[in-house]
TORMARRO-581823 format. One record per residue (C-alpha): residue number from 1; chain; y, z, x. Coordinates in nm, 3 decimals. Each point is the difference from the previous one (the first is absolute). Last residue first. Example, Ala and Ser with C-alpha at 12.3 -4.5 7.8 and 13.67 -1.06 7.14 Angstrom:
<tivos>
(2 'A' (-0.106 0.714 1.367))
(1 'A' (-0.344 0.066 -0.137))
</tivos>
This chain:
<tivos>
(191 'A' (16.433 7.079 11.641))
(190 'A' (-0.232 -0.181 0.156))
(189 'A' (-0.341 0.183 0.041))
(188 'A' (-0.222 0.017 0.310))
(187 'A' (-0.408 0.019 0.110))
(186 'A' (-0.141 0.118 0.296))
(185 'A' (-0.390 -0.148 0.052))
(184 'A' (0.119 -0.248 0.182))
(183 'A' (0.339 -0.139 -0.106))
(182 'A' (0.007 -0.031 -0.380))
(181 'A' (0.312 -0.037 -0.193))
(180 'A' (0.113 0.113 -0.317))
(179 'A' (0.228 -0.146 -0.221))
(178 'A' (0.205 0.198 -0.280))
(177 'A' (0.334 -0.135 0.109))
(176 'A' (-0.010 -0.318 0.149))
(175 'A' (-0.122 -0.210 0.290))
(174 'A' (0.066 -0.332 0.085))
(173 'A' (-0.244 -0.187 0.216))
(172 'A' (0.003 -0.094 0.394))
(171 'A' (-0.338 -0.195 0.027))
(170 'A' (-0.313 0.065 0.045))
(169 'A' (-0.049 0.248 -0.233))
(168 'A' (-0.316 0.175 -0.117))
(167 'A' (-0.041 0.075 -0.387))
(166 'A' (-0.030 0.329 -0.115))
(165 'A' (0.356 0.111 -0.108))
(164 'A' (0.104 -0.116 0.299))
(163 'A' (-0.260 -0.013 0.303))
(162 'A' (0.024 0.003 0.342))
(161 'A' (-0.202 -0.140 0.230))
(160 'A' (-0.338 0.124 0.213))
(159 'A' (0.057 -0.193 0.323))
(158 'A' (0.369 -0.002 -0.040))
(157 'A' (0.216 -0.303 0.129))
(156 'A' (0.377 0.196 -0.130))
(155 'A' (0.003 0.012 -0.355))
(154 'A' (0.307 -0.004 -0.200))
(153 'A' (0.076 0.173 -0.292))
(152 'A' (0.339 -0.106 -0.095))
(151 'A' (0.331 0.177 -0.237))
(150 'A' (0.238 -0.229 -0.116))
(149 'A' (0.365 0.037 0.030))
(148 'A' (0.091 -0.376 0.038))
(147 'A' (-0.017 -0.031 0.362))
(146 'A' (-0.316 0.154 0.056))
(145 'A' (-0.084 0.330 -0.022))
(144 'A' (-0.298 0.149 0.243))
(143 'A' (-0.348 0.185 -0.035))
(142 'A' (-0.210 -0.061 0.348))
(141 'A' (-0.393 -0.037 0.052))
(140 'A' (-0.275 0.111 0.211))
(139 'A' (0.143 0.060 0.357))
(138 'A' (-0.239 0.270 0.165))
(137 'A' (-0.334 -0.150 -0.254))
(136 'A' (-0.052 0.241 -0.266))
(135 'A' (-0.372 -0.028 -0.101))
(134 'A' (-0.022 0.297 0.268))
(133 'A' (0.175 0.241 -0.219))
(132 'A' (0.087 0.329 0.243))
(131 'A' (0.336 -0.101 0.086))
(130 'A' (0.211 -0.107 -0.292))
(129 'A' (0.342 -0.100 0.153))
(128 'A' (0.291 -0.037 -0.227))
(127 'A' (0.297 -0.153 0.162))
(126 'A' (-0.222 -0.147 0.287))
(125 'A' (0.083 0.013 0.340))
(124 'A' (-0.313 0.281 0.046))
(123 'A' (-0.270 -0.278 -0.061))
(122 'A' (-0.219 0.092 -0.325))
(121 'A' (0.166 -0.281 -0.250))
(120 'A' (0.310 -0.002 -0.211))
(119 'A' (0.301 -0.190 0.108))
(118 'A' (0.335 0.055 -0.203))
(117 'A' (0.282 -0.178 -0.047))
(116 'A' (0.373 0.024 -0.245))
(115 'A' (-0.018 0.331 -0.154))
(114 'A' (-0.320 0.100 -0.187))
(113 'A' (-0.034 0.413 -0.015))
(112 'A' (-0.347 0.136 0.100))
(111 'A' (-0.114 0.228 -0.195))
(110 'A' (-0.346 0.230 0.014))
(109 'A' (-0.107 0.049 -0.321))
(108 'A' (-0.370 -0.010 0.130))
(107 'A' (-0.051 0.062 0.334))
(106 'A' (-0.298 0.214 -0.012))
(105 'A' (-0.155 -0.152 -0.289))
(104 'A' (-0.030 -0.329 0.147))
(103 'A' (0.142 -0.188 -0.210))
(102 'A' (0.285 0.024 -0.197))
(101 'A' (0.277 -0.069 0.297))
(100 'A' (0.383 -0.056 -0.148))
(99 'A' (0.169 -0.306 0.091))
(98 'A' (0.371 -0.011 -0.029))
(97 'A' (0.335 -0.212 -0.212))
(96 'A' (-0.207 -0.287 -0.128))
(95 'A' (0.297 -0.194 -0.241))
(94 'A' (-0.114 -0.077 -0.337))
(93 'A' (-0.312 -0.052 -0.202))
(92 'A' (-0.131 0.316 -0.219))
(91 'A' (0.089 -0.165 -0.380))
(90 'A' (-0.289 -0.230 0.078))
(89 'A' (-0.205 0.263 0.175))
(88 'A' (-0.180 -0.118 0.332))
(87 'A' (-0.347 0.041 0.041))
(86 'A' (-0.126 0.335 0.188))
(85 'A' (-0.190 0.095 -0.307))
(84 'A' (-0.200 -0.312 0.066))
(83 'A' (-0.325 0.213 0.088))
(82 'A' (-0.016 -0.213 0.374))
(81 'A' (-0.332 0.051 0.179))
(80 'A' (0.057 0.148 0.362))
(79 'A' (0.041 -0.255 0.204))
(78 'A' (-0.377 -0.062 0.248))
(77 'A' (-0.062 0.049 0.327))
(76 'A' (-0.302 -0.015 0.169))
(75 'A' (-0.225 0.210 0.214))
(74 'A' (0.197 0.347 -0.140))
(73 'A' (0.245 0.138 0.261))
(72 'A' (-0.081 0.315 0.179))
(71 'A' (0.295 0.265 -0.075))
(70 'A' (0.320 -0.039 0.260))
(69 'A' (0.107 0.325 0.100))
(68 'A' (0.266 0.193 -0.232))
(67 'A' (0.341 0.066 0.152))
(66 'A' (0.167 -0.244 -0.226))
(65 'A' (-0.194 0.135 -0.339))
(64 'A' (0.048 0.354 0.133))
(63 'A' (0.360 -0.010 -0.071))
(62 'A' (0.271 -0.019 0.251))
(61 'A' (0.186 -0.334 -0.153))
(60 'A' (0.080 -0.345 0.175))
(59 'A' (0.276 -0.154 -0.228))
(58 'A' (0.261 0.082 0.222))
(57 'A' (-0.170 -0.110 0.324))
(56 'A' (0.150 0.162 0.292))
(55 'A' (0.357 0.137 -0.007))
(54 'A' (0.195 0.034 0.267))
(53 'A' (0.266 -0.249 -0.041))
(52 'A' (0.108 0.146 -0.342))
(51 'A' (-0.178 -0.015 -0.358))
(50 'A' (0.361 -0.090 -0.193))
(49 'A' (-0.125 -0.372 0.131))
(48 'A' (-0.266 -0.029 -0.273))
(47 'A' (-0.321 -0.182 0.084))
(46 'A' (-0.026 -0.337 -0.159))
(45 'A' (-0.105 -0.170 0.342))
(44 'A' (-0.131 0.218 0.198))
(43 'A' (0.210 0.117 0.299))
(42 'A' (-0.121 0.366 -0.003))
(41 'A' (-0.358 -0.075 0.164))
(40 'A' (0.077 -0.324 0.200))
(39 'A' (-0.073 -0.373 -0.176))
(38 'A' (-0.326 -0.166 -0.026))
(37 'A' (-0.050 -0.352 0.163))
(36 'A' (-0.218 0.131 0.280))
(35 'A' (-0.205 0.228 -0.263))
(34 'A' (-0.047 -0.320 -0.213))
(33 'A' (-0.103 -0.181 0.314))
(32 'A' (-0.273 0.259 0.123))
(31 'A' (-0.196 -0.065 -0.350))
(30 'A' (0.034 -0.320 0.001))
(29 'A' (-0.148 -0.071 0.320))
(28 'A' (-0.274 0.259 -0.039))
(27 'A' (-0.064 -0.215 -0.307))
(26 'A' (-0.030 -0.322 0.192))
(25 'A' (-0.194 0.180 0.270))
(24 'A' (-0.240 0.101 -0.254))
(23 'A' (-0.018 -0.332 -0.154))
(22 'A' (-0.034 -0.142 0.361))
(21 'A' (-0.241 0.201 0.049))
(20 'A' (-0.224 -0.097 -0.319))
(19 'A' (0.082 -0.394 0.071))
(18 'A' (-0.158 0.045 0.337))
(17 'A' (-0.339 0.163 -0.108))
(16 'A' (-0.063 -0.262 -0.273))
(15 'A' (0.066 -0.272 0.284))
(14 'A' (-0.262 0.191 0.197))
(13 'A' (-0.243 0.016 -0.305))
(12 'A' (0.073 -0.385 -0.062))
(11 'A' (-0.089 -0.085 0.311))
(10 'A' (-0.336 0.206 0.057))
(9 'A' (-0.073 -0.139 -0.331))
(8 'A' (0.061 -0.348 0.116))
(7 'A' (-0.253 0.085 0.344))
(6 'A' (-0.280 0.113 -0.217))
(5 'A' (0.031 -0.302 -0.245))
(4 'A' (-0.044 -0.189 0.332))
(3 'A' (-0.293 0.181 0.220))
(2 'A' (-0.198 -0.018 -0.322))
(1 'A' (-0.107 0.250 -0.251))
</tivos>
C-alpha cells in the first residue's frame, strides 16, 4: 500500500474513533439530563396527596424484584414478540383508570392507579420505578390526560422505546382499555 491510502485510513479510523465518543458522551448526556429534570421522591407527579410529607415513593414496593441486582443484559435488545391478545376489545374502550404489571412474574398484578401524570423509568423521581431492568432508561416514558379526558403514552427520548400493543411510539398516542405496553422487558395493561 502506499504512503497515501495509508494516511486516509489513518483518517478515517480517527474520525471513526471520534464519532464513537461522542455517541457515548451524547448518551451519557442524556442519561444525566433525564435524572436532572426528574422530580423529588414523594413529589411525583400522579402520586396521591393522602400519602403525607414523609413518604418516599408510593409506588416503590419492598419485594425482591426492587431489591434484586441487575442480571447481565443480553448483547442486543430485542421487544418481546407481540401474541395480539393484548389488542384492544371493541366493546373494552373507555376511560384508562390504572396499569396493572403482567410481566415479570414477580410483579405481576401489581396496580398502579392512573390519576392525572405519571413518569415510569428506573430513576427514584419516578411514579413507578423498575430498578433492576437495564432496557429501562431513568426517564422512559410518561402516561397523562389531555384536555379532553384522554389517556397518553408518551415516550420520553428512550434508547430502547416503548411499545403499545407491539408497535413502538414516537409520538404521544391514545391508549385504551385492553392495551399493553412494553418498556424493557416489563410489560403493562390498561385497564
Amino acid at each position: 500500500m502506499t504512503d497515501n491510502v495509508l494516511t486516509v485510513l489513518k483518517f478515517a479510523f480517527l474520525a471513526l474513533l471520534y464519532l464513537f465518543f461522542l455517541r457515548v458522551l451524547w448518551v451519557v448526556a442524556s442519561e444525566v439530563r433525564a435524572q436532572r429534570a426528574g422530580v423529588q421522591p414523594g413529589n411525583a407527579p400522579g402520586a396521591p396527596a393522602a400519602m403525607g410529607a414523609g413518604a418516599a415513593n408510593p409506588y416503590a414496593d419492598a419485594s425482591p424484584y426492587a431489591a434484586a441486582p441487575p442480571a447481565a443484559p443480553p448483547a442486543t435488545y430485542q421487544p418481546l414478540p407481540f401474541s395480539g391478545a393484548g389488542k384492544p376489545k371493541k366493546g373494552k374502550r373507555g376511560v384508562v383508570a390504572r396499569f396493572v404489571i403482567i410481566e415479570p412474574r414477580e410483579r405481576r398484578g401489581q396496580a398502579f392507579p392512573i390519576s392525572q401524570e405519571f413518569t415510569i423509568g428506573r430513576s427514584s423521581g419516578c411514579s413507578i420505578q423498575i430498578l433492576n431492568d437495564t432496557f429501562i432508561s431513568s426517564l422512559h416514558c410518561r402516561v397523562y390526560r389531555d384536555e379532553a379526558g384522554n389517556t397518553l403514552l408518551e415516550d420520553l427520548g428512550s434508547t430502547n422505546g416503548t411499545y403499545l400493543n407491539g408497535d413502538r411510539i414516537r409520538v404521544p398516542k391514545p391508549i385504551h382499555r385492553g392495551d399493553r405496553v412494553q418498556i424493557g422487558g416489563t410489560i403493562v395493561e390498561a385497564q
